[in-house]
C-alpha positions in Angstrom: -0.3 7.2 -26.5 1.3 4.7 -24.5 2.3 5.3 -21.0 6.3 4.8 -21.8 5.7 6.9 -24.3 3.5 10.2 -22.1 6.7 9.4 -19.6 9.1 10.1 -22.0 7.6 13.2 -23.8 7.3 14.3 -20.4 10.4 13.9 -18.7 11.8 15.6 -22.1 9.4 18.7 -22.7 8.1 19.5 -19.1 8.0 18.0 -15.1 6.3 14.7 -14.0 5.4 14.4 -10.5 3.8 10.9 -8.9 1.7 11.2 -6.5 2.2 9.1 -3.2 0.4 8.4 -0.2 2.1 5.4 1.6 -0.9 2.6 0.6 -1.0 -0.4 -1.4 -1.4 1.4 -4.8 0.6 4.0 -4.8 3.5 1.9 -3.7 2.7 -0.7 -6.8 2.3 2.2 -9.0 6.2 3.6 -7.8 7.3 0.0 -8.1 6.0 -0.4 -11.8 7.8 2.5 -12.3 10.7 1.9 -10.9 12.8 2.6 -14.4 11.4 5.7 -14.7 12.3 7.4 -10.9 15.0 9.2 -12.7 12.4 11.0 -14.5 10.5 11.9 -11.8 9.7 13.9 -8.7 7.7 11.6 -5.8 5.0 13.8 -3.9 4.1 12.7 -0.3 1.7 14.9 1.8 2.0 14.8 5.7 -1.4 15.8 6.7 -0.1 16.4 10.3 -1.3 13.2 12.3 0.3 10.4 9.6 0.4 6.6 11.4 3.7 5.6 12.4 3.3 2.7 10.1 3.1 5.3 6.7 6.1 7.1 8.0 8.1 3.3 8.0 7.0 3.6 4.2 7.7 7.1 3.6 11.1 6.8 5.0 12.1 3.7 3.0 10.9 5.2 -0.9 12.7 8.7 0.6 15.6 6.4 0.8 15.1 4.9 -2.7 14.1 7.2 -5.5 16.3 10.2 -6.1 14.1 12.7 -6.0 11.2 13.0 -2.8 9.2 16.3 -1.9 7.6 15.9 1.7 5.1 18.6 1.9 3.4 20.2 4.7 -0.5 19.5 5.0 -3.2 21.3 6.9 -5.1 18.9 9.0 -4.7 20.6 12.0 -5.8 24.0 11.0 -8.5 23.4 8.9 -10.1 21.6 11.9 -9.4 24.7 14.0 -11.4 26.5 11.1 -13.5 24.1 10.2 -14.4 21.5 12.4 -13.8 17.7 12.7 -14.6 15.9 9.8 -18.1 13.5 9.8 -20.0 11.1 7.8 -23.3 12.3 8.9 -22.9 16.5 9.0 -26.1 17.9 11.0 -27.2 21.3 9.9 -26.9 22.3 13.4 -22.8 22.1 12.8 -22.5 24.1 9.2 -21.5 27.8 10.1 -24.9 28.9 9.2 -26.4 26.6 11.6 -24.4 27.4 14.7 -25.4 30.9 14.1 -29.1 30.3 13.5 -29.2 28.8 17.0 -26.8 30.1 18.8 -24.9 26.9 20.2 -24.0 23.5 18.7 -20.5 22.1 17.2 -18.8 23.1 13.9 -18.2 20.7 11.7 -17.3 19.5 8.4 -17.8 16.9 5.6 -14.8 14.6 5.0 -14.0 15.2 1.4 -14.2 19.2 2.2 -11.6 18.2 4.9 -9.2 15.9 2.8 -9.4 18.7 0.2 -8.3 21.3 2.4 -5.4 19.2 4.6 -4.0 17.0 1.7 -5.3 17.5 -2.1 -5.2 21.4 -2.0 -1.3 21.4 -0.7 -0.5 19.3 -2.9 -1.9 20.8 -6.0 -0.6 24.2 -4.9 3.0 22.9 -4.8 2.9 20.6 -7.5 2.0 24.1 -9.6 4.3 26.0 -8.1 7.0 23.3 -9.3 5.8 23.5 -12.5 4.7 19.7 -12.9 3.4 18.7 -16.4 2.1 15.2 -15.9 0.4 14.0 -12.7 0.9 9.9 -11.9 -1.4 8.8 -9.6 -2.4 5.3 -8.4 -6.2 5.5 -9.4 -8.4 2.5 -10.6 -11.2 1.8 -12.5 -12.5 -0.8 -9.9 -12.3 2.2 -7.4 -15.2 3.4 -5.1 -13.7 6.9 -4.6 -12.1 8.5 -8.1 -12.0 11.8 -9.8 -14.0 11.8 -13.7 -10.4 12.1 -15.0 -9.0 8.9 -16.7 -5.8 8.4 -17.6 -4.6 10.3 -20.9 -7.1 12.8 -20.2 -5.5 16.7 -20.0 -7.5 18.8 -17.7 -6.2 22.9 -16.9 -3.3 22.1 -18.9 -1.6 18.9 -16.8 -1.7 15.6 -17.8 -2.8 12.9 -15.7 -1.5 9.0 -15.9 -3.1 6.2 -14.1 -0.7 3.2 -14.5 -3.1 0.9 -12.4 -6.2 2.3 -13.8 -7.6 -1.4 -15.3 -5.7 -3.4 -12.9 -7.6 -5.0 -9.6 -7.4 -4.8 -5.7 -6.1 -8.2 -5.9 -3.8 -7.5 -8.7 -2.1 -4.7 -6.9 -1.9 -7.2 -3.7 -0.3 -9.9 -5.9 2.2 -7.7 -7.8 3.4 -6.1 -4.3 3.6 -9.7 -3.0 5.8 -10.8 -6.0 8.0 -7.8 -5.8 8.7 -8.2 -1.9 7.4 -5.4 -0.6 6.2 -5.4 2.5 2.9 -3.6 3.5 1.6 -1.5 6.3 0.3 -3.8 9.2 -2.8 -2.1 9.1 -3.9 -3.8 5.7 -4.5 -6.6 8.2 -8.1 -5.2 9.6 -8.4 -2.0 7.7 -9.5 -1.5 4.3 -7.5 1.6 3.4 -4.3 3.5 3.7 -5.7 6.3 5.9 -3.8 9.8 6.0 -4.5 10.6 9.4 -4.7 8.2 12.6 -7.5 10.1 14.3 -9.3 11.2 11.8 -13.6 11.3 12.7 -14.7 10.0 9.4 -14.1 7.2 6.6 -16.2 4.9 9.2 -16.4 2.3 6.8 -12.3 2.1 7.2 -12.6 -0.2 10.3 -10.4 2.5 12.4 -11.9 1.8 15.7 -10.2 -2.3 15.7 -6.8 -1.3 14.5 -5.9 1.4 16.8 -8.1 0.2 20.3 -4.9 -2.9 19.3 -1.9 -1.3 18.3 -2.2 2.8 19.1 -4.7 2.7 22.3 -3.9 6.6 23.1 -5.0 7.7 19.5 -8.2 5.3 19.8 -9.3 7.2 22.9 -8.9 10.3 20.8 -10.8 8.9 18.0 -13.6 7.8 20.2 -13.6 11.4 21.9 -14.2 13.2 18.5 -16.7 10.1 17.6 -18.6 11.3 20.7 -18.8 14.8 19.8 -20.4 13.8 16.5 -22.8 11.1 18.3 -24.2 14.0 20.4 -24.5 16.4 17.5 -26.7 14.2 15.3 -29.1 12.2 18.0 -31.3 14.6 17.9 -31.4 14.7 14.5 -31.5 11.6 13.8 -34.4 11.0 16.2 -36.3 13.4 14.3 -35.7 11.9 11.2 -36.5 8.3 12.1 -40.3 9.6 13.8 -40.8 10.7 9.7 -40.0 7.9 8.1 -42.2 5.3 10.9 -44.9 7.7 9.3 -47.5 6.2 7.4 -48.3 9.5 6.1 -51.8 11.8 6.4 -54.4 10.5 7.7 
C-alpha cells in the first residue's frame, strides 16, 4: 500500500500521530507531509532540558499545523532514579554494584535513559489517544533504528516511514529547497539532541557547540563527564593491564 493511501485509510478508520523531535528529519518528514497536517496529530516530547534552539523549532510547527501535543518527559526523574546516562556503564554504577561494595555512583546506559525520559511518554500518550498509525522520520541509511520498517504493523499500530530510502543528504537538500531553516547546531554537531546536558551520545560533538554558544550548560556537561571519568578509570585500568597480556606463560 502506498503511503497516500495508509494516510488516508487512516485518517478515515482510526488516529495518525507523527512523531517529532525538532531535527533535520523529522522536520522534512512534516514538510513532505504538509497536505496531510489536517489528518494528523504532531507529537513533540520535552524531555525537560530541550536546547533553546529546538524550542525556536517547536514553537514555529506549534504555530503551523493545526493540531500539536507537547508532552511532558522524564529526564529529570529518571536521573534521580536512575543515574546519569553513559557510554561506558561500570559495574561498579548498576544498582547491584553499588550494593556489592558499598560506595560508587549510579548510573545508567543511554538508550535505557532515552527510553524512560522520551520514547516511554510518548508511547503511553500516543495510546492513551488512541493513535492508529505512527509517522516517524526513520531511514534506512540510519545508525540507530528500531527492526520495524515502514508498512510493518506491530501490537496493532501501524508505523510509516516517509524518509525511509531517502539519504542524509537528501533530507538536507529537500529542507534547503523548501526554505527551512535549521537549528544552528547542525553546524558542528551531528544530531538533533533532546537534552543540552545530557552525559552520553559522545560521538554527537556536544562538548564544541555548547563550550561556544551555552558556556553555563557546558560546565554542567563537563561536571557530569567528570563523574563518569572517575567511575570507569579504575576500570578501565584494569581492563587495559589484560589485554597488554600475552597470556600464560
Amino acid at each position: 500500500m502506498k503511503m497516500n493511501d495508509i494516510i488516508a485509510h487512516h485518517a478515515k478508520n482510526g488516529r495518525i500521530g507523527l512523531q517529532f523531535s525538532g531535527g533535520k528529519d523529522s522536520l522534512a518528514m512534516l514538510y513532505l507531509l504538509e497536505k496531510h497536517w489536517p489528518d494528523l496529530t504532531v507529537y513533540w516530547v520535552n524531555a525537560g532540558d530541550p536546547f533553546p534552539e529546538t524550542l525556536e523549532v517547536v514553537e514555529r510547527v506549534r504555530a503551523m499545523v493545526p493540531h500539536f501535543v507537547e508532552i511532558d518527559g522524564g529526564q529529570r526523574e529518571s536521573i534521580v532514579q536512575f543515574g546519569i546516562p553513559t557510554d561506558l556503564l561500570p559495574v561498579s554504577s548498576t544498582p547491584i554494584g553499588l550494593h556489592a561494595t558499598g560506595r560508587g555512583t549510579l548510573m545508567q546506559d543511554r538508550y535505557s535513559c532515552c527510553v524512560r525520559s522520551i520514547m516511554l511518554p510518548l508511547a503511553n500518550r500516543m495510546s492513551q489517544d488512541g493513535i492508529t498509525l505512527i509517522v516517524r522520520g526513520q531511514k534506512n541509511v540510519d545508525t540507530h533504528k528500531g527492526p520495524l520498517r515502514s508498512g510493518d504493523t506491530d501490537g496493532g499500530i501501524q508505523y510509516l516511514f516517509p524518509l525511509e530510502n531517502w539519504t542524509t543528504e537528501q533530507v538536507f537538500e529537500f529542507l534547503e529547497d523548501r526554505g527551512v531553516e535549521l537549528p544552528l547546531f547542525y553546524s558542528t554537531m551531528k544530531g538533533a539532541p533532546d537534552c543540552m546536558t545530557c552525559s552520553a551520545w559522545w560521538e554527537e560533538g556536544r562538548a564544541q557547540y555548547l563550550s561556544t554558544h551555552h558556556p553555563e550548560q557546558y560546565v554542567i556537561y563537563q561536571q557530569r563527564l567528570d563523574v563518569i571519568r572517575e567511575a570507569v578509570h579504575e576500570h578501565i585500568a584494569a581492563f587495559n593491564v589484560e589485554v597488554k597480556s600475552d597470556g600464560p606463560a
